[in-house]
PDB file of N, CA, C and O in Angstrom:
ATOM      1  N   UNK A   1      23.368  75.229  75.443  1.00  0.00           N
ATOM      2  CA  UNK A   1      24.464  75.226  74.508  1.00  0.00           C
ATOM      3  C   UNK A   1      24.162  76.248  73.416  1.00  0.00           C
ATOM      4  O   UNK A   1      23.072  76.206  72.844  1.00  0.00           O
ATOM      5  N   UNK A   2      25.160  77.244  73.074  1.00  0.00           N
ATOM      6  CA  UNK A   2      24.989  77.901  71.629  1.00  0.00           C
ATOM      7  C   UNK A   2      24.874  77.025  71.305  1.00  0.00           C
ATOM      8  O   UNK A   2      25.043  75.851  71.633  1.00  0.00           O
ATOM      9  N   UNK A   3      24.216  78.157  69.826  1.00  0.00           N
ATOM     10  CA  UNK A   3      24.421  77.202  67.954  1.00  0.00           C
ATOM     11  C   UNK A   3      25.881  77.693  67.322  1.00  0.00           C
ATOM     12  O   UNK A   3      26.301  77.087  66.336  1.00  0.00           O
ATOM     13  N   UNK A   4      26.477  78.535  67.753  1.00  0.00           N
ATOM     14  CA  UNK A   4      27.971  78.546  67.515  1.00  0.00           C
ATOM     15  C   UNK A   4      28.705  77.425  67.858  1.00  0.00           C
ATOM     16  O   UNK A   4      29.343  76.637  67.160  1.00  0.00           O
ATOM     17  N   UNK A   5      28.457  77.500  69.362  1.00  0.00           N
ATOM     18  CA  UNK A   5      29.732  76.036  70.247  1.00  0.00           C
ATOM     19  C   UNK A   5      29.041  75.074  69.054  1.00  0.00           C
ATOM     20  O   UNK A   5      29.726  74.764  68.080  1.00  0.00           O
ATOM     21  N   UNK A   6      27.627  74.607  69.179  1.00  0.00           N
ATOM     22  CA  UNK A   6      27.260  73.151  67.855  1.00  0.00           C
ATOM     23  C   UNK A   6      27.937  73.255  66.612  1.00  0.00           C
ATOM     24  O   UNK A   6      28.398  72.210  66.153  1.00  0.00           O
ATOM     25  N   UNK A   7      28.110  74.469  65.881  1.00  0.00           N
ATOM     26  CA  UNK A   7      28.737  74.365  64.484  1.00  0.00           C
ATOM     27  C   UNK A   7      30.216  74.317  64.829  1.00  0.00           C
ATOM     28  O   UNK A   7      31.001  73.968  63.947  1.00  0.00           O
ATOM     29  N   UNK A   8      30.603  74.593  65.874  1.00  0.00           N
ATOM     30  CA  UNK A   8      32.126  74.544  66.231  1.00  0.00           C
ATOM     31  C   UNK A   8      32.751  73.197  66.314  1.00  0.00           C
ATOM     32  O   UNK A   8      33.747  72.784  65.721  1.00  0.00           O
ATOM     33  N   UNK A   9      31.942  72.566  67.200  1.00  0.00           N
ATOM     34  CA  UNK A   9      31.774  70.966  67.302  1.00  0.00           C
ATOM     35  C   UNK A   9      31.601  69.908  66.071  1.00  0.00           C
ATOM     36  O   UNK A   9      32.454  69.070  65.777  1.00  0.00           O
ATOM     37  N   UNK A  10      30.208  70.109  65.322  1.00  0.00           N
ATOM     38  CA  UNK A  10      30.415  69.570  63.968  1.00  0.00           C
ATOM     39  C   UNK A  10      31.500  69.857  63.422  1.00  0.00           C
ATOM     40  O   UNK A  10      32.272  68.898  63.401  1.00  0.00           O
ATOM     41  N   UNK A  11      32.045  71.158  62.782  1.00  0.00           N
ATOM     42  CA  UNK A  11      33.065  71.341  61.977  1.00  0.00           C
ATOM     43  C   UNK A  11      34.533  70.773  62.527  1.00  0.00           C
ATOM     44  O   UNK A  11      35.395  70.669  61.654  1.00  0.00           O
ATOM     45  N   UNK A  12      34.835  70.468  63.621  1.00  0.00           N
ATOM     46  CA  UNK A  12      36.160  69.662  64.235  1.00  0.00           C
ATOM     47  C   UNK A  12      35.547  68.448  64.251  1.00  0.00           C
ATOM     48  O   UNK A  12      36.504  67.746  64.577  1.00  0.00           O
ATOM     49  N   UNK A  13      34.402  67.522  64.099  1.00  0.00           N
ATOM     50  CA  UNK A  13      34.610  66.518  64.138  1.00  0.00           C
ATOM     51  C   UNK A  13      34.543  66.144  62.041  1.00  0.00           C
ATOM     52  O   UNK A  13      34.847  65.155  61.375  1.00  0.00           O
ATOM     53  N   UNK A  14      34.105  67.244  61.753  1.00  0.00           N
ATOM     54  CA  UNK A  14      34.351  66.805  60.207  1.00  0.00           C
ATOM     55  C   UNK A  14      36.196  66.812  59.928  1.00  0.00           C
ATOM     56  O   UNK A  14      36.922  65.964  59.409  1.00  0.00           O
ATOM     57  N   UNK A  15      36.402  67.722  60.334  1.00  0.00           N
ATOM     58  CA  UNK A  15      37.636  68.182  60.019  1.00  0.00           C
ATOM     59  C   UNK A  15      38.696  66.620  60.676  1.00  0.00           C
ATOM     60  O   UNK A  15      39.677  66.201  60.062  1.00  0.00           O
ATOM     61  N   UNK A  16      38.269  66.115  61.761  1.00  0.00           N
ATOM     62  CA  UNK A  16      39.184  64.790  62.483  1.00  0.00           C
ATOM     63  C   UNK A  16      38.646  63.931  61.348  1.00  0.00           C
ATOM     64  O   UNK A  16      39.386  62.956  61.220  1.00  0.00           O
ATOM     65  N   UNK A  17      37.720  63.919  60.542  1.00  0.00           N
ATOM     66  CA  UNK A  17      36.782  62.438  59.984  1.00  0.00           C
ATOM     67  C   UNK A  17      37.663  62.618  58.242  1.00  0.00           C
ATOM     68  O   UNK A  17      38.151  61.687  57.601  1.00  0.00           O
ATOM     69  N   UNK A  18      37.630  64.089  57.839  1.00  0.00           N
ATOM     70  CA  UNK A  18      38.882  64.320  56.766  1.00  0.00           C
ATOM     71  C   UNK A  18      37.554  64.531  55.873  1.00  0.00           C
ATOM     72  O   UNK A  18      37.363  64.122  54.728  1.00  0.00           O
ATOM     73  N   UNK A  19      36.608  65.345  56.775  1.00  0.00           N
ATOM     74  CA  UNK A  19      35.216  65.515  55.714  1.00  0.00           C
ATOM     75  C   UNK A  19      35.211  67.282  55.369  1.00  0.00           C
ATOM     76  O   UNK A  19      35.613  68.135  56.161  1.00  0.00           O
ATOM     77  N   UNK A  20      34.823  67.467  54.413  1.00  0.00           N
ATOM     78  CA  UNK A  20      34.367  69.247  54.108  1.00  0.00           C
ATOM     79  C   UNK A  20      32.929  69.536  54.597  1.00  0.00           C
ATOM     80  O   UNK A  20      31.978  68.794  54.353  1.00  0.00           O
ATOM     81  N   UNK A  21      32.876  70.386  55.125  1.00  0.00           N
ATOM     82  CA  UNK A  21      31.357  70.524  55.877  1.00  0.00           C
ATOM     83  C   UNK A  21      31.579  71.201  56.977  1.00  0.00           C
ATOM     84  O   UNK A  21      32.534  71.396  57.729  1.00  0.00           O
ATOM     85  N   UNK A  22      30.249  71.582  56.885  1.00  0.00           N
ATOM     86  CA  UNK A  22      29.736  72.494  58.152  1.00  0.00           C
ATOM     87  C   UNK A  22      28.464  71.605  58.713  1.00  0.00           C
ATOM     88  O   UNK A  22      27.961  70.565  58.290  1.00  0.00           O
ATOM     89  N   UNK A  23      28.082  72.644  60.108  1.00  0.00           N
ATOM     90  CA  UNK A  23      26.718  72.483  60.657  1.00  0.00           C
ATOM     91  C   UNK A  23      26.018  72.679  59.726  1.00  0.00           C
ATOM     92  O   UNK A  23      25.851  71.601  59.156  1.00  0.00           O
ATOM     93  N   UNK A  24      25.442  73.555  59.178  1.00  0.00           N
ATOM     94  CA  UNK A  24      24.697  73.859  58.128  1.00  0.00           C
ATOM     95  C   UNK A  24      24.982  73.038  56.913  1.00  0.00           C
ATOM     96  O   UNK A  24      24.003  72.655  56.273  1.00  0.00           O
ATOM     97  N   UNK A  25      25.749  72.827  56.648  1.00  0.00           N
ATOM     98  CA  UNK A  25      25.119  71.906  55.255  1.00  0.00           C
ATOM     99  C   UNK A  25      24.370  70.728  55.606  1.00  0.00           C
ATOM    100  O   UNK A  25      23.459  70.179  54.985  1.00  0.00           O
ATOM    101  N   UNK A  26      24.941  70.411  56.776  1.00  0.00           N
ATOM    102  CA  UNK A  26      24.222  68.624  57.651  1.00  0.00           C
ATOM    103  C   UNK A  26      22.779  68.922  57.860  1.00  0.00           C
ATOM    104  O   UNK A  26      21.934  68.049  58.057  1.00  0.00           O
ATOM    105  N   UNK A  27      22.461  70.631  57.787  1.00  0.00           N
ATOM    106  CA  UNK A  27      21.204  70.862  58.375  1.00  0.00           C
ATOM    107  C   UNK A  27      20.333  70.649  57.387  1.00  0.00           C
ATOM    108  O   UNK A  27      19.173  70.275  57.555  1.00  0.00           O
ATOM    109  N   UNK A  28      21.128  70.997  55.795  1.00  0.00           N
ATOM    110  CA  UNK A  28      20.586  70.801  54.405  1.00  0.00           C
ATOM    111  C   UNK A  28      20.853  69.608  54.196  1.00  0.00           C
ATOM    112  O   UNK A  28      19.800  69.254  53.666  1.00  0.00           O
ATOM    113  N   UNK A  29      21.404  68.842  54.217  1.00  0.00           N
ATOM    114  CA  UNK A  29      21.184  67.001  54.052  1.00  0.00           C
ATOM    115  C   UNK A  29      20.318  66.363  54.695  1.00  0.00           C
ATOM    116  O   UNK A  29      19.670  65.450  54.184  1.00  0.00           O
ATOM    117  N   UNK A  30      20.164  66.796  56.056  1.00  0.00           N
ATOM    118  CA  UNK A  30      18.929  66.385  57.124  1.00  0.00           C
ATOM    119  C   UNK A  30      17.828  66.816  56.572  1.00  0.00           C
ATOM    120  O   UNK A  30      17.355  65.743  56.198  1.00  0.00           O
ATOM    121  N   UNK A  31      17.113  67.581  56.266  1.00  0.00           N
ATOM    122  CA  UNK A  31      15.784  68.408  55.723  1.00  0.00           C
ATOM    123  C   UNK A  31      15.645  67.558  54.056  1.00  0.00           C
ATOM    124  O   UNK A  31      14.564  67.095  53.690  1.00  0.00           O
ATOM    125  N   UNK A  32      16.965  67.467  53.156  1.00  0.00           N
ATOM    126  CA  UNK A  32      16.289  67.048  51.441  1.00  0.00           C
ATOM    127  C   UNK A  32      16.265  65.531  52.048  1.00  0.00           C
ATOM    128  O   UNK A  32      15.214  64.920  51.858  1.00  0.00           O
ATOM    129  N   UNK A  33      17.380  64.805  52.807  1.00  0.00           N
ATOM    130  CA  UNK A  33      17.046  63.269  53.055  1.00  0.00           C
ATOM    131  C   UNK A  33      15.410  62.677  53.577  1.00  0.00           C
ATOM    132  O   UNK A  33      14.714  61.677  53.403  1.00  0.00           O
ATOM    133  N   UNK A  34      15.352  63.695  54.145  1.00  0.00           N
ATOM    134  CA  UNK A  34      13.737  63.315  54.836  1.00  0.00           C
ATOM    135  C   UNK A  34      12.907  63.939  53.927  1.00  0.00           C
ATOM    136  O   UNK A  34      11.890  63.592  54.528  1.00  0.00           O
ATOM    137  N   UNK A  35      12.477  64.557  53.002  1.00  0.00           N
ATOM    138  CA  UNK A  35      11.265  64.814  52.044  1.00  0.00           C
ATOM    139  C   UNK A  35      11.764  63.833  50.749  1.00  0.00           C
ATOM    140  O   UNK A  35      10.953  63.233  50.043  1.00  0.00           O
ATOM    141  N   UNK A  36      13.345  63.766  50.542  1.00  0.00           N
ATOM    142  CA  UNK A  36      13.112  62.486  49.812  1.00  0.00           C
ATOM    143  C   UNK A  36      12.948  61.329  50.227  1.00  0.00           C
ATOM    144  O   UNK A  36      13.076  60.423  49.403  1.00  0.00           O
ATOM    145  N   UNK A  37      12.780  61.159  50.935  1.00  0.00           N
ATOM    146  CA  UNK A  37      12.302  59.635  52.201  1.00  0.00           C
ATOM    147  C   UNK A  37      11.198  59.695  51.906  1.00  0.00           C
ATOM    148  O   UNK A  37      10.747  58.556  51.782  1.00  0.00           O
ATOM    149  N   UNK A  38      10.213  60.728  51.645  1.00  0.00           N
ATOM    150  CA  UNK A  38       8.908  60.285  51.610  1.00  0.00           C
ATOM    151  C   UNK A  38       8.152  61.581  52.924  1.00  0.00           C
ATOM    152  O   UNK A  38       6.928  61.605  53.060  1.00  0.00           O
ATOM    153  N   UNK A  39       9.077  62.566  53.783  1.00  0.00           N
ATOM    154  CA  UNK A  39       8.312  62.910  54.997  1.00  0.00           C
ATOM    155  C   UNK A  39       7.852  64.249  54.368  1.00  0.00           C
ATOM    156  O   UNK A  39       8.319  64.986  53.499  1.00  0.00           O
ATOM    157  N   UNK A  40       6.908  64.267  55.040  1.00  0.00           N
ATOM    158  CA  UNK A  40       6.341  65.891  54.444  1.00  0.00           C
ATOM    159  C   UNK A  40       6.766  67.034  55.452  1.00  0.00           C
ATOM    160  O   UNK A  40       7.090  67.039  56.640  1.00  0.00           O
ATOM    161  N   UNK A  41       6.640  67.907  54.565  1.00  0.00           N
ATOM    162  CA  UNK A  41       7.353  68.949  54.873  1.00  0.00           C
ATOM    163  C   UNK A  41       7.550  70.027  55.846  1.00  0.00           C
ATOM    164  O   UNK A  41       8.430  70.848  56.103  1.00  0.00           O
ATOM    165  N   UNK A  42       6.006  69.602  56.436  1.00  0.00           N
ATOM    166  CA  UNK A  42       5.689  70.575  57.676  1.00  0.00           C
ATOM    167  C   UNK A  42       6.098  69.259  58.713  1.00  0.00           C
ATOM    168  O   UNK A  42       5.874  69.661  59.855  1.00  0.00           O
ATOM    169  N   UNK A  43       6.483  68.198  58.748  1.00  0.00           N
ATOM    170  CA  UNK A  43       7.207  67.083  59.664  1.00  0.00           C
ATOM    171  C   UNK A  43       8.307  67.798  59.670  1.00  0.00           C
ATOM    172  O   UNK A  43       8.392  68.451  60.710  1.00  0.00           O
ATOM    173  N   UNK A  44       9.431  67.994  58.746  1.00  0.00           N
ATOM    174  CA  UNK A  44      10.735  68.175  58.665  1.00  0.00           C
ATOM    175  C   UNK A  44      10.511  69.791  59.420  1.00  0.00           C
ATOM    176  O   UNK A  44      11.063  69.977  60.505  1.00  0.00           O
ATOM    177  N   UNK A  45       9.934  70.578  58.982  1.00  0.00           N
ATOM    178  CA  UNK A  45       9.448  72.151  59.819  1.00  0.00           C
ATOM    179  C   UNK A  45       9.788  71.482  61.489  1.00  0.00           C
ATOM    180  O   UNK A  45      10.616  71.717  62.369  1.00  0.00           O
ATOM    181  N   UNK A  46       8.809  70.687  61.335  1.00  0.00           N
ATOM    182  CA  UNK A  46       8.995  70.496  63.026  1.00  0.00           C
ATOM    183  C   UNK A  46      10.461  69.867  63.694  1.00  0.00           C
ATOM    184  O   UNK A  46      11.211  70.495  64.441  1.00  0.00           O
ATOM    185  N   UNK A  47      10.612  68.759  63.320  1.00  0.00           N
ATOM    186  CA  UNK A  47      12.299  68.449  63.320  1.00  0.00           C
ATOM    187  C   UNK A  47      13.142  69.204  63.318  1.00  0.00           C
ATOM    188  O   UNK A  47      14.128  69.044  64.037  1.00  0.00           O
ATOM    189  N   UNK A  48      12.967  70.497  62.318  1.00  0.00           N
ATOM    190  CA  UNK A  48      14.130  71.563  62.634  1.00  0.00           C
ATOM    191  C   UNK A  48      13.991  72.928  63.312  1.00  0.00           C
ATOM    192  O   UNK A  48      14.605  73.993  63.247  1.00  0.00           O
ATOM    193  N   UNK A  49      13.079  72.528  63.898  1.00  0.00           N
ATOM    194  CA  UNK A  49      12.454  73.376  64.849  1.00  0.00           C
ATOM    195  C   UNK A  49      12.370  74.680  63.884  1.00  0.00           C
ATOM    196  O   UNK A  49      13.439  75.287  63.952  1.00  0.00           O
ATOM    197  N   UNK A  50      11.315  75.396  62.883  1.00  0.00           N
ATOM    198  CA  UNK A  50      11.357  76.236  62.617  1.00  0.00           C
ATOM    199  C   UNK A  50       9.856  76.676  62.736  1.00  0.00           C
ATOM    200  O   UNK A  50       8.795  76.055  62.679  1.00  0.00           O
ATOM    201  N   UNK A  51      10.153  77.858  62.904  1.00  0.00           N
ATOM    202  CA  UNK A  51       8.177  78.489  63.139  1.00  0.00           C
ATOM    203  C   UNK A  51       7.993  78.621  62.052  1.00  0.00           C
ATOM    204  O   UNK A  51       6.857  78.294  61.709  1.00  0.00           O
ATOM    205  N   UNK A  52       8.695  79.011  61.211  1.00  0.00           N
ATOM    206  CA  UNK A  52       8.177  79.162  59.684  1.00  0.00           C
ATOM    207  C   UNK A  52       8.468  78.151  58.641  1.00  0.00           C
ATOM    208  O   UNK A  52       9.498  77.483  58.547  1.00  0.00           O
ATOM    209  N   UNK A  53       7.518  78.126  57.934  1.00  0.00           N
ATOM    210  CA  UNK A  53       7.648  76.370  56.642  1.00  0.00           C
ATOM    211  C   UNK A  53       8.444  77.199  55.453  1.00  0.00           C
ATOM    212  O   UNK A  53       9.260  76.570  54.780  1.00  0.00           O
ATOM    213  N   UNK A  54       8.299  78.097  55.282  1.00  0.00           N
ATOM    214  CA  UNK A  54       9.409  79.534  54.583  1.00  0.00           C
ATOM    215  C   UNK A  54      10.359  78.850  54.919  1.00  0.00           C
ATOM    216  O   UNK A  54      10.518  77.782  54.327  1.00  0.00           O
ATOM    217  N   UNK A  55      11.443  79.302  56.138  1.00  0.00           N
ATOM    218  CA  UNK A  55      12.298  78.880  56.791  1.00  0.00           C
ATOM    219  C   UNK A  55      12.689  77.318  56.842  1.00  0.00           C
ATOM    220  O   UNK A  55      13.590  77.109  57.654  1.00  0.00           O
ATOM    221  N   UNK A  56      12.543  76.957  56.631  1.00  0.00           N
ATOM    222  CA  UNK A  56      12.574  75.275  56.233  1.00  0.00           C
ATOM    223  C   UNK A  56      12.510  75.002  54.970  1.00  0.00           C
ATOM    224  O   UNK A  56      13.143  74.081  54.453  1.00  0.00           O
ATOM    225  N   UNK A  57      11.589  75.928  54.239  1.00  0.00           N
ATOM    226  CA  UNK A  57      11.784  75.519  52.502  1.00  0.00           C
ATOM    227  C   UNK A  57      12.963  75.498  51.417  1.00  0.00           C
ATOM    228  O   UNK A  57      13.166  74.827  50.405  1.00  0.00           O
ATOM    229  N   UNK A  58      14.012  77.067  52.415  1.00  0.00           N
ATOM    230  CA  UNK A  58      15.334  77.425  52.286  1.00  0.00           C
ATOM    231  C   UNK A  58      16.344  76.244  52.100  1.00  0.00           C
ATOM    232  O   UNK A  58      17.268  76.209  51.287  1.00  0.00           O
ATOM    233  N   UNK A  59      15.886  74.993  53.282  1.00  0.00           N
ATOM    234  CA  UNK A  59      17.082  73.636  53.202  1.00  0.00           C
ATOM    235  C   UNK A  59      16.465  72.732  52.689  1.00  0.00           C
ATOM    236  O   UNK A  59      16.991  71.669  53.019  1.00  0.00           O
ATOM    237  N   UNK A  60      15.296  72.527  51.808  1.00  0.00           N
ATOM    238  CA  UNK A  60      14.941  71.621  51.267  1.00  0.00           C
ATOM    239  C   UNK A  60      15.184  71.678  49.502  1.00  0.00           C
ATOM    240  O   UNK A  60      14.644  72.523  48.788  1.00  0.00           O
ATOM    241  N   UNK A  61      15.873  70.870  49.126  1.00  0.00           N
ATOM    242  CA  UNK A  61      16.405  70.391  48.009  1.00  0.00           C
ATOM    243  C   UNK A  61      15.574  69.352  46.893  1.00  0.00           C
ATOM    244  O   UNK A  61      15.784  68.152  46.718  1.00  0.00           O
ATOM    245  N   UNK A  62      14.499  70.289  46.162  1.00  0.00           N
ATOM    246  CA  UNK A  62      13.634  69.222  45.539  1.00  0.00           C
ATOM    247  C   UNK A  62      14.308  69.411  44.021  1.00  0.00           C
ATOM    248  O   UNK A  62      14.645  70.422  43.406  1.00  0.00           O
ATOM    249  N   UNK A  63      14.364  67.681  43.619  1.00  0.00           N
ATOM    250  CA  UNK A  63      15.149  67.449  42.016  1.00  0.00           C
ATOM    251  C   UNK A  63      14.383  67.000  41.277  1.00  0.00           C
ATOM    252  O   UNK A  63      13.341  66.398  41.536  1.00  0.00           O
ATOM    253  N   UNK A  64      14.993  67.342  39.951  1.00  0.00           N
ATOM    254  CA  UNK A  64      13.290  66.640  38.882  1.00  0.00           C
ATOM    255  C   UNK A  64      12.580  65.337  39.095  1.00  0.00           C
ATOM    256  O   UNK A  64      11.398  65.063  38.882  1.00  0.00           O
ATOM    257  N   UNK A  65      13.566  64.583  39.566  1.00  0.00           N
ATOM    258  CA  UNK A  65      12.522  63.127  39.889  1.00  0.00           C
ATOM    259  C   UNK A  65      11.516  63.444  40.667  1.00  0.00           C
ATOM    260  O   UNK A  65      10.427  62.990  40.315  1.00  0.00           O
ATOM    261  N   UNK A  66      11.554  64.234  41.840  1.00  0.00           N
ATOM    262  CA  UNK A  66      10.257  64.476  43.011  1.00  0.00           C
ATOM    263  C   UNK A  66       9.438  65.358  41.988  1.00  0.00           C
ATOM    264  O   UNK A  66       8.295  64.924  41.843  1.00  0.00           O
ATOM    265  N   UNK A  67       9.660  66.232  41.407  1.00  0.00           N
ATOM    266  CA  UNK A  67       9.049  67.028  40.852  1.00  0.00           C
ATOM    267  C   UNK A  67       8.223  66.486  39.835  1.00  0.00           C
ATOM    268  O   UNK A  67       7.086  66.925  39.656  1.00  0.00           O
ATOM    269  N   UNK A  68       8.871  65.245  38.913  1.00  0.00           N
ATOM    270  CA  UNK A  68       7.883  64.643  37.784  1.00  0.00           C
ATOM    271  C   UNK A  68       6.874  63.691  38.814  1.00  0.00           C
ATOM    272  O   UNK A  68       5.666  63.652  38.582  1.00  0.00           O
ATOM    273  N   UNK A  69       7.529  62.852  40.085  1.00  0.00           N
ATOM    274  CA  UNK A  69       6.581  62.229  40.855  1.00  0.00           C
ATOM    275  C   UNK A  69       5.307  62.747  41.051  1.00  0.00           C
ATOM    276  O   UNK A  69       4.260  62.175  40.748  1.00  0.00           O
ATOM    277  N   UNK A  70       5.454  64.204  41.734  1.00  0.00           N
ATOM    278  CA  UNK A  70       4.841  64.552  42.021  1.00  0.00           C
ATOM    279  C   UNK A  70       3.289  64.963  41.182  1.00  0.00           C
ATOM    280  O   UNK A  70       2.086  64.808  41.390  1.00  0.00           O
ATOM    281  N   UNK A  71       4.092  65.515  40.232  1.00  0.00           N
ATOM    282  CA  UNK A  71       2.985  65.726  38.936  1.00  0.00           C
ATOM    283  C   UNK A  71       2.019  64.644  38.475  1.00  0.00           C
ATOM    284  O   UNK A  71       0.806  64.827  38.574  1.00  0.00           O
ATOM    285  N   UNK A  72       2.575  63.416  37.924  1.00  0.00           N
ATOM    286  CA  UNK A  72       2.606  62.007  37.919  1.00  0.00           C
ATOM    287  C   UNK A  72       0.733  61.829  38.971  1.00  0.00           C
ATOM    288  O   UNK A  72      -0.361  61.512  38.504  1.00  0.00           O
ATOM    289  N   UNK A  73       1.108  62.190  40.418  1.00  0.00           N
ATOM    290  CA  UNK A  73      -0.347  62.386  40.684  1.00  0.00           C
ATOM    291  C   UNK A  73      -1.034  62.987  40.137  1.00  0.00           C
ATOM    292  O   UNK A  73      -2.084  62.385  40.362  1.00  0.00           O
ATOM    293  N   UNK A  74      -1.249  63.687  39.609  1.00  0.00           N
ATOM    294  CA  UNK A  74      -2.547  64.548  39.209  1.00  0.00           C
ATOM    295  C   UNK A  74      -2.912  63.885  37.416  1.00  0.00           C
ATOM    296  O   UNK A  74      -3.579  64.570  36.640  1.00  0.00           O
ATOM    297  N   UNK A  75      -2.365  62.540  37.021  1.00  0.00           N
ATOM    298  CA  UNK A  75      -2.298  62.428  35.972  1.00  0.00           C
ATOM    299  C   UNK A  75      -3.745  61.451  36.390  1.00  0.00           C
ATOM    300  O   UNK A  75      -3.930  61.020  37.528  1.00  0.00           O
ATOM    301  N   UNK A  76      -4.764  61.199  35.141  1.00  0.00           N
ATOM    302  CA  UNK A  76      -5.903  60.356  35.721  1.00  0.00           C
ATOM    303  C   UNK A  76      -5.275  58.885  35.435  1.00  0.00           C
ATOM    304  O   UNK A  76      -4.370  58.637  34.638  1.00  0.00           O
ATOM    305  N   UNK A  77      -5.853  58.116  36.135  1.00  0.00           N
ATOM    306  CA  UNK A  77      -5.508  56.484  36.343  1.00  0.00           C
ATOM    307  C   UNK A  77      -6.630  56.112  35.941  1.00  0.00           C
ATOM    308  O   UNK A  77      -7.707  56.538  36.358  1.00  0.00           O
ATOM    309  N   UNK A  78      -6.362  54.790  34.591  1.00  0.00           N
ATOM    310  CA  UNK A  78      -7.049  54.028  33.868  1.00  0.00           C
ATOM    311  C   UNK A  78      -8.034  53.223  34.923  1.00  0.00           C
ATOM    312  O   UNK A  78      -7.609  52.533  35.849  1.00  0.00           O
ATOM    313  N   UNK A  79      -9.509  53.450  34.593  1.00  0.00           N
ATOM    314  CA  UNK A  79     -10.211  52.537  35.899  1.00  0.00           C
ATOM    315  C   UNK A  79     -10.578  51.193  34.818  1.00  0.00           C
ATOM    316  O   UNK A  79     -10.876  51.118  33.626  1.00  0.00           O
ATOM    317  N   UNK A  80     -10.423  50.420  35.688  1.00  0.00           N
ATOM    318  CA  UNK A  80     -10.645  48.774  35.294  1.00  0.00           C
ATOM    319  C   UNK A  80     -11.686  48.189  35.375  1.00  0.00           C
ATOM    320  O   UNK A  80     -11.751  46.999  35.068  1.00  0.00           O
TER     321      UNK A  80
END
């Protein structure tokens, strides 16, 4: 199967559902839903089949909450 006929397909079944969208944006909701789930990033690389983590970094959507999380680790934790 093309990746044309697939975006052709998504976009008529958005269009019957009364949704705005493409293949590609679903490809960018699929990739930020799963690193905000918790999956890392070279997982989602593989899921979207890309050889490059470059190429995958393009549809990943990180917002200040992941970003302060993230930091948040490197902060030291009170030992008891």
């Amino acid at each position: 199967m093309k990746a044309k006929t697939v975006g052709t397909v998504i976009s008529r079944a958005f269009n019957r559902a009364g949704v705005r969208g493409s293949a590609h944006q679903l490809r960018h909701y699929f990739a930020t839903s799963l690193l905000r789930a918790g999956a890392d990033s070279r997982v989602v690389q593989t899921l979207m089949r890309h050889e490059s983590l470059a190429t995958t970094g393009r549809y990943l959507g990180v917002d200040d909450a992941q970003q302060r999380a993230a930091l948040n680790l490197l902060q030291p934790r009170p030992t008891v």
